[in-house]
VMD Tcl script that draws the C-alpha trace (Angstrom):
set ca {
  {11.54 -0.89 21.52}
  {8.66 -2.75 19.59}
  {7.03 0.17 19.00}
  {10.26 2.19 17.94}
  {10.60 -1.14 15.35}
  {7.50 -0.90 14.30}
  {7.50 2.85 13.92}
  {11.11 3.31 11.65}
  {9.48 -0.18 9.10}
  {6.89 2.04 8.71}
  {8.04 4.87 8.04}
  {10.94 3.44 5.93}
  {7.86 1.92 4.25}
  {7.16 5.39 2.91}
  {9.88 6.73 2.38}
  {10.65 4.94 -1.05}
  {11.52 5.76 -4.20}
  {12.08 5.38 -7.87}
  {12.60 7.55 -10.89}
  {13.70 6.32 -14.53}
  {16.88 7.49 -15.82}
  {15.62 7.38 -19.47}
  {14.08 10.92 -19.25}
  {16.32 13.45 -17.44}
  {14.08 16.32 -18.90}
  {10.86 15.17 -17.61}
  {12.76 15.19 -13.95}
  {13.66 18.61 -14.59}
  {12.51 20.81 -12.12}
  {13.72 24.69 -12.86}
  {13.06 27.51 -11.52}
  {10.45 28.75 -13.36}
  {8.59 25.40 -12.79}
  {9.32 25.96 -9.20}
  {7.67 29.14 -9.28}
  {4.83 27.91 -11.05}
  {4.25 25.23 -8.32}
  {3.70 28.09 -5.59}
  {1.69 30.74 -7.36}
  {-1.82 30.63 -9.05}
  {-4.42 28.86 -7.98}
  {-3.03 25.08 -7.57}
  {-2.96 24.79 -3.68}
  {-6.54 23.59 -2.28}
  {-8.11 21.40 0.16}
  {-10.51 19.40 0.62}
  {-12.99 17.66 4.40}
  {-14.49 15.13 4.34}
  {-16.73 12.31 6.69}
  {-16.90 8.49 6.25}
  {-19.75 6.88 8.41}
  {-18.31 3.01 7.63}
  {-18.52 -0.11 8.88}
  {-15.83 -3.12 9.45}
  {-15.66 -6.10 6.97}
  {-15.60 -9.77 7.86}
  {-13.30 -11.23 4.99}
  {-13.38 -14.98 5.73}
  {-15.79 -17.13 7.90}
  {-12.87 -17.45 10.57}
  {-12.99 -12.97 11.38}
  {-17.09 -13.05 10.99}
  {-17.39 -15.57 14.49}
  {-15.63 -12.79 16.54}
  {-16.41 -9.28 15.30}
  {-19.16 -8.09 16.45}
  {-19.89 -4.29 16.62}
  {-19.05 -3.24 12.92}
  {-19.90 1.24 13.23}
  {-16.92 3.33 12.67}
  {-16.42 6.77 11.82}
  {-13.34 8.68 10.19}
  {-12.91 12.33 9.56}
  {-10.23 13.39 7.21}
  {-9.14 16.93 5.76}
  {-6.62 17.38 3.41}
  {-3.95 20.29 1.75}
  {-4.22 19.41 -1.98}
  {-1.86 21.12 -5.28}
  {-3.40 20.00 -8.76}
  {-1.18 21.13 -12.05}
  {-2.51 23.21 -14.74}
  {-1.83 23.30 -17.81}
  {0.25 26.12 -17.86}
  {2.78 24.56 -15.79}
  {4.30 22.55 -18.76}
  {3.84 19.25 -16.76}
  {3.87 16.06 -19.15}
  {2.97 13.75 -17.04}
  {0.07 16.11 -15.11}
  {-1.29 16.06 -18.95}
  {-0.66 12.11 -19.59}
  {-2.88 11.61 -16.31}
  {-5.55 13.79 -17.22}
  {-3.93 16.71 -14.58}
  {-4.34 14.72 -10.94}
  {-4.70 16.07 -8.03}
  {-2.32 15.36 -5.20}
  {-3.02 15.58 -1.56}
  {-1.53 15.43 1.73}
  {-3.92 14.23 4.43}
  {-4.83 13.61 8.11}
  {-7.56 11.27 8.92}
  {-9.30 10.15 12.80}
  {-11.03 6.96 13.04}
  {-13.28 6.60 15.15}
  {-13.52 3.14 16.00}
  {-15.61 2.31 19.48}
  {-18.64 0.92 17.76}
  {-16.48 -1.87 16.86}
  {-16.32 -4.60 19.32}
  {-14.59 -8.07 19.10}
  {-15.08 -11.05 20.81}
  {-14.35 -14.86 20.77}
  {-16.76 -17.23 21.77}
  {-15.81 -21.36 22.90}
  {-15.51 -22.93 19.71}
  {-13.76 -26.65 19.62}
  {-11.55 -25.67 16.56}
  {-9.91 -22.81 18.44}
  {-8.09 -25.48 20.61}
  {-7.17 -24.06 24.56}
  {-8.41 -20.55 23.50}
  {-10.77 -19.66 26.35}
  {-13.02 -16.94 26.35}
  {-12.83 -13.94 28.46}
  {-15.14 -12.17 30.46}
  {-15.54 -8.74 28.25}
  {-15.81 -7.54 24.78}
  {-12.63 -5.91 23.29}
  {-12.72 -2.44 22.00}
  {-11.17 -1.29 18.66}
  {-8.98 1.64 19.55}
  {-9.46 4.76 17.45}
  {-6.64 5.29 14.76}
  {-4.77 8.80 13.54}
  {-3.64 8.14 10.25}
  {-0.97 10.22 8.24}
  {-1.13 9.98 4.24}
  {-0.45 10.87 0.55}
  {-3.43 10.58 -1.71}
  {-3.43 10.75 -5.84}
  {-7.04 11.56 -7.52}
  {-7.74 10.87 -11.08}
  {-10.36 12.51 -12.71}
  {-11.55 10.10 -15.50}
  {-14.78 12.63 -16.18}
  {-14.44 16.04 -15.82}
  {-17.24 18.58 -17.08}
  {-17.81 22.27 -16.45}
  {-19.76 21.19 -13.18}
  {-19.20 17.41 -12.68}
  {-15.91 15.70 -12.00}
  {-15.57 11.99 -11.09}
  {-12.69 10.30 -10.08}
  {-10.77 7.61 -8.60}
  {-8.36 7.78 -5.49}
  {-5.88 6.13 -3.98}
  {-3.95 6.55 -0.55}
  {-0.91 5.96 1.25}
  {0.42 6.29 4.64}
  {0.74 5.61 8.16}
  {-1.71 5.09 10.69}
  {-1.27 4.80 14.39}
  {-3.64 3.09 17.02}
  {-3.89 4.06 20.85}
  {-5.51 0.39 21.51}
  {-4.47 -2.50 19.95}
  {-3.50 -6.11 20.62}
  {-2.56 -7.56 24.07}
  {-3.17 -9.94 27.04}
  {-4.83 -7.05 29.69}
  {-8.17 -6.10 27.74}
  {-7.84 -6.65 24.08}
  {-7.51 -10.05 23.97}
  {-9.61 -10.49 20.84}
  {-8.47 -7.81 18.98}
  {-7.07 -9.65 16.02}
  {-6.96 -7.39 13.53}
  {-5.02 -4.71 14.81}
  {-1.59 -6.32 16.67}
  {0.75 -2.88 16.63}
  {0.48 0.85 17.49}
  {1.77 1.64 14.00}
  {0.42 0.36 10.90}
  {0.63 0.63 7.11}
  {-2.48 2.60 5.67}
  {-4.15 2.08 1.87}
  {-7.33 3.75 0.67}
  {-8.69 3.45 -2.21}
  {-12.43 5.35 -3.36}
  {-14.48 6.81 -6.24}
  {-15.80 10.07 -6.21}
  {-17.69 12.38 -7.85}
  {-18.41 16.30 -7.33}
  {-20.59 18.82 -8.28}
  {-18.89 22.34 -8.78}
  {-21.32 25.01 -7.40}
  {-18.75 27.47 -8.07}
  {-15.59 28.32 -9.63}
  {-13.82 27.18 -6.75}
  {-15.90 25.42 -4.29}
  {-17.32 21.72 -5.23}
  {-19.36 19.27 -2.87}
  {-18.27 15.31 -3.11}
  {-19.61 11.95 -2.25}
  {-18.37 8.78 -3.22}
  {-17.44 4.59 -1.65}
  {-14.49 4.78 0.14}
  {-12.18 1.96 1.21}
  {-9.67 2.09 3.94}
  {-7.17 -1.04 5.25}
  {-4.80 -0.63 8.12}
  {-2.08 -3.71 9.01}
  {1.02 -4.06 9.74}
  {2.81 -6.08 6.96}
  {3.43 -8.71 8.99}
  {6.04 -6.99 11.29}
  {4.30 -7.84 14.29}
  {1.34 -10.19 15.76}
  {-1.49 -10.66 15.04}
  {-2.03 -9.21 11.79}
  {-5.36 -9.93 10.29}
  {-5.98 -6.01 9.38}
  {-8.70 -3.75 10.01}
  {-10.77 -2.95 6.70}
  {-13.89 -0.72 6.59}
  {-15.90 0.61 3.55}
  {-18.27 2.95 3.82}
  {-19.88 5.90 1.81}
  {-18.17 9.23 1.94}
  {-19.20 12.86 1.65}
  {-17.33 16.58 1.97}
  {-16.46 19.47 0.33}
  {-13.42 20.77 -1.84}
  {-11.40 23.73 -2.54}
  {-10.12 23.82 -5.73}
  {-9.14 26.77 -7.78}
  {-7.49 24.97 -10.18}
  {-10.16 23.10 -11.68}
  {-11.32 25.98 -14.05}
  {-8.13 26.61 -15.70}
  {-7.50 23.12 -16.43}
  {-11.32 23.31 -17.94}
  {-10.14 26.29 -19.90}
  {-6.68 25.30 -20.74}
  {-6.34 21.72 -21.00}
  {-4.99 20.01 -24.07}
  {-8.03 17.88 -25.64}
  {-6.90 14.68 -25.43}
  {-3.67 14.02 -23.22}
  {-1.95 10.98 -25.21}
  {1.76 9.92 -25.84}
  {3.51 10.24 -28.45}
  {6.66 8.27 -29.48}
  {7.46 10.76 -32.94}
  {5.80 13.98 -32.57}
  {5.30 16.28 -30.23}
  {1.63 17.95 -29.17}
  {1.21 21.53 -28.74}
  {-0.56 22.44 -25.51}
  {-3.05 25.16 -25.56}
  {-0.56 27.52 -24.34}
  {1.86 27.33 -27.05}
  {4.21 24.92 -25.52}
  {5.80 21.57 -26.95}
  {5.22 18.52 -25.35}
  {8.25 16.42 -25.20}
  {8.43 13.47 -26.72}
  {8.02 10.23 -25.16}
  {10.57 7.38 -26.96}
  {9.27 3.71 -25.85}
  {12.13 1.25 -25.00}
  {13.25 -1.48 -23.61}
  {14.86 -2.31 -20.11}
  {16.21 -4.70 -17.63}
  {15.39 -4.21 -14.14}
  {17.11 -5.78 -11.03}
  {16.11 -5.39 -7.61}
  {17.63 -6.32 -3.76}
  {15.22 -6.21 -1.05}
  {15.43 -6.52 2.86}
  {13.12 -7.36 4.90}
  {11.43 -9.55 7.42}
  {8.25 -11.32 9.27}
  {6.85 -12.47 11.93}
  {5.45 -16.11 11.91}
  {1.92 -17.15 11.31}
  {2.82 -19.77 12.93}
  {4.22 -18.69 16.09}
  {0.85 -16.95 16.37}
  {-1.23 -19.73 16.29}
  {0.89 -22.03 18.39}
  {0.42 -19.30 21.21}
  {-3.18 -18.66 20.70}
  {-4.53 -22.16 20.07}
  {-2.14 -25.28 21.57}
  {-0.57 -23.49 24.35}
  {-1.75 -24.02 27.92}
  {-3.54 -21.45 29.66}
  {-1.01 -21.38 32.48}
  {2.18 -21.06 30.12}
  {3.81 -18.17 29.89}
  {3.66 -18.29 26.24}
  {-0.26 -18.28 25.97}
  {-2.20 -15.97 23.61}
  {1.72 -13.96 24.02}
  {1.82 -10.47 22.20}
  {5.65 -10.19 21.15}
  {7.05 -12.80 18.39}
  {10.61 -13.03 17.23}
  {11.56 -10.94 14.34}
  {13.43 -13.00 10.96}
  {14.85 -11.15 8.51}
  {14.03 -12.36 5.35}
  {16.50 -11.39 1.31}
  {14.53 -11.38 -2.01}
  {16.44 -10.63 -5.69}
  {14.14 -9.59 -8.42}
  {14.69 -9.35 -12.21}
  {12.54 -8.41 -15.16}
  {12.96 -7.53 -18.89}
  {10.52 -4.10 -19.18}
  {8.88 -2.40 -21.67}
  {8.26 1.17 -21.37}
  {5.69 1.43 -23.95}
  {4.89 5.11 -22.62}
  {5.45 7.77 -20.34}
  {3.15 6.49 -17.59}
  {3.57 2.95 -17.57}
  {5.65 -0.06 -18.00}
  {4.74 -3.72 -18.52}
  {7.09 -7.01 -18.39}
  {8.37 -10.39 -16.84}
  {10.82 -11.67 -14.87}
  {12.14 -14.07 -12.28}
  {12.28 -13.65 -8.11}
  {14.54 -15.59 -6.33}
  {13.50 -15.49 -1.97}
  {15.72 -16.45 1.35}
  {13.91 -16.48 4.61}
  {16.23 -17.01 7.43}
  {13.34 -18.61 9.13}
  {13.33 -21.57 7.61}
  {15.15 -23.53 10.84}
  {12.23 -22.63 12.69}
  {9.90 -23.99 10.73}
  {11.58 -27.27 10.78}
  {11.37 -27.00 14.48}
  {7.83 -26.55 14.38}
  {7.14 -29.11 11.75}
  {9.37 -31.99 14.11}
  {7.84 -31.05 17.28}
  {4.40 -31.88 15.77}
  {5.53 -35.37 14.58}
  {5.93 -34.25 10.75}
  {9.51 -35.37 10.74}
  {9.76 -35.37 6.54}
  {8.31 -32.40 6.22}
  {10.99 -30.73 8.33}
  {13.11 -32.34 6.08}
  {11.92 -30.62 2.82}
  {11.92 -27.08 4.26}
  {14.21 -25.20 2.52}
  {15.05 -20.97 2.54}
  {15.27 -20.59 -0.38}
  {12.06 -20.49 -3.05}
  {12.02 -19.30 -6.77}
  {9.24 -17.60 -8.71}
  {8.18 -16.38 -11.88}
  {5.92 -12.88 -12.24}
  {4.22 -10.94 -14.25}
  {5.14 -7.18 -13.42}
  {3.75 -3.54 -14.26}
  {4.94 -0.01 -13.22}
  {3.08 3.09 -13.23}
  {5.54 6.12 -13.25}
  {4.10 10.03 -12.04}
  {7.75 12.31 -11.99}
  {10.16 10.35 -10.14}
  {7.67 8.10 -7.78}
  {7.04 4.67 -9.32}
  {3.80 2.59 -7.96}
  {5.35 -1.35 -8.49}
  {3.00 -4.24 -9.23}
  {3.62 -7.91 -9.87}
  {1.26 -11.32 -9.58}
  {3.92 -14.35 -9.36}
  {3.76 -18.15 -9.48}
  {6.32 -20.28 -7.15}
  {7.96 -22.93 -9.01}
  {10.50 -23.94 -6.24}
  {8.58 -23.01 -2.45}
  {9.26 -25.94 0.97}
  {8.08 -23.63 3.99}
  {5.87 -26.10 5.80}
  {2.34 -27.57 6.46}
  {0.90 -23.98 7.49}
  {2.66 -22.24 4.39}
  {1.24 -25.21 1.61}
  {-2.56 -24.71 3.36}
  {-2.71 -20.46 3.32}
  {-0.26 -19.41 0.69}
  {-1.06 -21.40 -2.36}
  {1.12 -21.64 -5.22}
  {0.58 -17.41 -5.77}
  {1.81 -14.07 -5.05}
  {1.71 -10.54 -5.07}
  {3.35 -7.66 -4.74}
  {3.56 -3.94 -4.51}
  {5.70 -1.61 -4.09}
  {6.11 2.40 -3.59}
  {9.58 3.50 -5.50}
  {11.32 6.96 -5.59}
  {14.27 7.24 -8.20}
  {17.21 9.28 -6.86}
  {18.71 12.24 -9.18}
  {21.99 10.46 -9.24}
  {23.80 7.41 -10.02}
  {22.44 6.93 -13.62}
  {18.45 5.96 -12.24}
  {19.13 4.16 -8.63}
  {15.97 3.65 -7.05}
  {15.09 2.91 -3.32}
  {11.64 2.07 -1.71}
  {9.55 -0.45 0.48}
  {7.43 -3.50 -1.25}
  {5.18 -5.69 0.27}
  {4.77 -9.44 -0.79}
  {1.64 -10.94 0.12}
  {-0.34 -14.28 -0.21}
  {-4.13 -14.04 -1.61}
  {-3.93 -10.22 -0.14}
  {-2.32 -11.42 3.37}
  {0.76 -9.95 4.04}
  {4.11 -12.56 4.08}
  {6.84 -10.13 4.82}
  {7.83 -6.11 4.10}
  {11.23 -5.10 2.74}
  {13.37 -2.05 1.78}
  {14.77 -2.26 -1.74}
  {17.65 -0.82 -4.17}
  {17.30 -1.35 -7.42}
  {18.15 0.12 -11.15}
  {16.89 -0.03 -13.87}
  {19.68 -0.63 -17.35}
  {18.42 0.19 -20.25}
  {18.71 -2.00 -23.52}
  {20.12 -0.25 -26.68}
}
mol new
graphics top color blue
foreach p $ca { graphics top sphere $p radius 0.5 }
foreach p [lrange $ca 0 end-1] q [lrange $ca 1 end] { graphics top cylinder $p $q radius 0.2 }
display resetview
């Protein structure tokens, strides 16, 4: 059942959304566009190999990993737009290409393991290194070419998906394996690129490539496995001489006028406004600090020592803004997030049984923020993207030491064609980049006249 859990977060993770009511004609998608999408030459693909190696991203992780060497092969079906297609925001982005990939880590170079150390309490070491298990990871990838020449293209990358481990936390033999805690996982990549087209079609690549795998803080322990590493391949790509050809100059929007594409088509304008956004999410964690009380002050013998499955809290966040859409791709604002985590009464447990009787006291559920927040828009998916300051937060000794008074978070949306711009997706809210909770959310966006 925990991996079933684990599995449908995940998955409901990615299967988000958000679109903006304010342009019904961008949304649009006839027949003839339809048509377009399947012919020509759009469809390509694209192989690649990543010989990386694991990170170390605090003093704590570099004591305990010790083989780093991984490997991950990934190929991918890819559709870039051309200009002919009539696309507004292909031509706002500089025509991306989108992918859909499959990726194998190979991961048994990397071993863990934890030698005595006085501040890891009744931790006591075991008698073999733990393996990494190797990783098959699922994802959506968007490119954006920010050079693009007859034979040179550079660009930037990022990824999305779900990854999937066949050895990962637990008691038997991975003991140390604290960075991976769940069979499934929650995959970003980001890289830079660049490729040299040898032909009209065919292009090699290399570029630095960054991959992270965790598990949003669904399950224990969650410290996240995060490689770099260079990357090389090859690319199919078709497309990439008629946007050369065809392409309008210089993509731009345009709040008045329209801009006539090179083949003879309007693009629509783009009329910047304002808008209030509101936003339910629900979610949950598991504690931080149920791990550590396992790991590090529970007696060897107990049943409860260095455990692998934690209680599940569910966890209620409301988030508003005031928005500007100051153009098609993008829109910038602030607003106000208001948090509930049910597991607030354990925390006061926790906080009493280790003699910190007024700081049980103080704990409250609730905590109150104010954030900065930006959304980048491509058709009806909406990347979400906000760095927030707590000005009401009691969760406890632990939460005061690792969380600071910051926060992010980000979010994949996916606005439905109906009720006037409803949008559903998956956010996840995060400390310093370590994950706090993951959430489903509803929101809409109302726009100001």
């Amino acid at each position: 059942m925990r991996k079933l859990h684990l599995v449908v977060s995940s998955l409901l993770f990615l299967g988000c959304l958000h679109v903006h009511a304010a342009e019904p004609d961008s949304a649009t998608v006839s027949v003839d566009s339809a048509h377009r999408l399947f012919s020509g030459g759009r469809w390509g693909g694209a192989l690649r190999l990543m010989p990386g190696r694991q990170l170390a991203m605090d003093r704590y992780s570099r004591q305990w990993i010790q083989g780093k060497e991984t490997y991950t092969l990934s190929a991918e079906l890819t559709h870039t737009a051309v200009p002919a297609d009539g696309d507004d925001y292909a031509a706002d982005y500089g025509y991306p290409t989108l992918g859909l990939g499959l990726a194998y880590d190979f991961n048994h170079g990397t071993t863990l393991h934890r030698y005595p150390s006085p501040s890891w309490g009744k931790a006591q070491e075991v008698d073999y290194h733990t393996r990494m298990g190797n990783a098959f990871t699922a994802y959506f990838s968007f490119a954006r070419p920010f050079v693009r020449l007859r034979r040179f293209e550079a660009s930037y990358v990022l990824r999305l998906g779900l990854g999937f481990y066949n050895h990962y936390y637990n008691r038997t033999d991975a003991i140390d394996n604290e960075l991976i805690g769940s069979f499934a996982s929650i995959y970003f990549g980001a890289a830079l690129t660049a490729s040299w087209h040898f032909s009209p079609e065919w292009a090699v690549t290399a570029g630095l490539e960054f991959r992270h795998h965790s598990n949003g803080a669904l399950a224990r322990p969650n410290k996240g496995e995060n490689t770099v590493g260079p990357a090389i391949g090859v690319v199919f790509s078709p497309a990439y001489r008629d946007i050369l050809d065809g392409k309008e100059s210089a993509p731009s929007d345009r709040s008045s006028a329209s801009s006539a594409s090179a083949t003879g088509r309007s693009r629509a304008a783009f009329s910047k406004y304002w808008f209030f956004d509101v936003t339910f999410g629900l979610g949950g964690k598991t504690l931080l600090e149920d791990w550590q009380l396992t790991q590090f002050h529970t007696d060897p013998g107990d049943p409860d020592y260095r455990k692998e499955h934690f209680d599940f809290h569910p966890a209620f966040s409301l988030q508003t803004a005031f928005m500007r859409r100051y153009a098609r791709r993008w829109a910038t604002g602030i607003g106000a997030d208001l948090f509930y985590g049910t597991y607030y009464n354990r925390i006061r447990h926790l906080e009493t049984a280790a003699g910190r009787p007024d700081e049980a006291k103080r704990v409250s559920p609730w905590s109150v923020g104010i954030a900065l927040k930006h959304t980048a828009y491509y058709q009806r998916f909406a990347l979400a993207m906000s760095v927030g300051y707590y000005l009401y937060r009691h969760m406890g000794t632990s939460a005061k030491e690792i969380e600071k008074p910051y926060y992010e978070r980000i979010g994949l949306r996916y606005t439905l064609p109906v009720l006037n711009g409803l949008y559903v997706g998956a956010s996840l809210n995060a400390h310093l980049t370590k994950a706090d909770f993951t959430e489903l959310v509803v929101g809409l966006p109302l726009r100001l006249r």
